[in-house]
N, C-alpha and C positions, 0 to 999 in steps of 0.2 A: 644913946651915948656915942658922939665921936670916937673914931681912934686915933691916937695923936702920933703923926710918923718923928721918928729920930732924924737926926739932918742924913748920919750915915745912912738910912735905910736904902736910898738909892744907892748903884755904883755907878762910874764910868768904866772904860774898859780898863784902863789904868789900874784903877782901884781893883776891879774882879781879877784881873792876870795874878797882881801884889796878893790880894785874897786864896786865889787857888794855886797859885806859885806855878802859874800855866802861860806860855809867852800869848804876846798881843795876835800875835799871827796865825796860831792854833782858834783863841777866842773868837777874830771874827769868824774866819772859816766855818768852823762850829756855831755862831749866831744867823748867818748866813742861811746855816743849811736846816737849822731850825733846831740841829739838838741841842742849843743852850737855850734856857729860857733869857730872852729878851726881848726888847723893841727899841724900836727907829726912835728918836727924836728929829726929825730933819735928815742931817746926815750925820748924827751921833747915836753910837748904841747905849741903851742904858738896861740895870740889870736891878731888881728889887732883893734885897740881899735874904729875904724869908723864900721867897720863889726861893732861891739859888741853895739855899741850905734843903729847902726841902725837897729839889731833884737831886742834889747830893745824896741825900736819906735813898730817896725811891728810884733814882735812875730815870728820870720820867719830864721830859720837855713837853712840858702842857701846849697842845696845841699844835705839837709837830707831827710828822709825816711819823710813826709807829713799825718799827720792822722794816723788815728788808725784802727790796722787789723777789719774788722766785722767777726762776727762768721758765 
């Protein structure tokens, strides 16, 4: 069985900033450096809005850098 995606299910950054009430300029920064879950299109980020609910829940950017350097 297919799953059938929602039109909203993706975001732009737009949408995710309006979404988490977070400015555009926090967002990339944070897409950039990996702790939000997202990816490239070209030169547009996009954000899957289940991904994004469920590092909300767990705190946990799939796929990114984990912890911090120790000196």
């Amino acid at each position: 069985m297919r799953a059938t995606l929602r039109p909203d299910s993706v975001m732009t950054i737009d949408e995710l900033s309006s979404y988490l009430k977070v400015p555009k300029s926090t967002l990339y920064k944070l897409a950039q450096e990996g702790k939000v879950p997202g990816q490239k299109v070209g030169r547009h980020w996009r954000f899957h809005r289940v991904v994004i609910d469920d590092w909300l829940r767990h705190g946990d950017a799939r796929g990114s850098r984990r912890g911090r350097k120790t000196r």
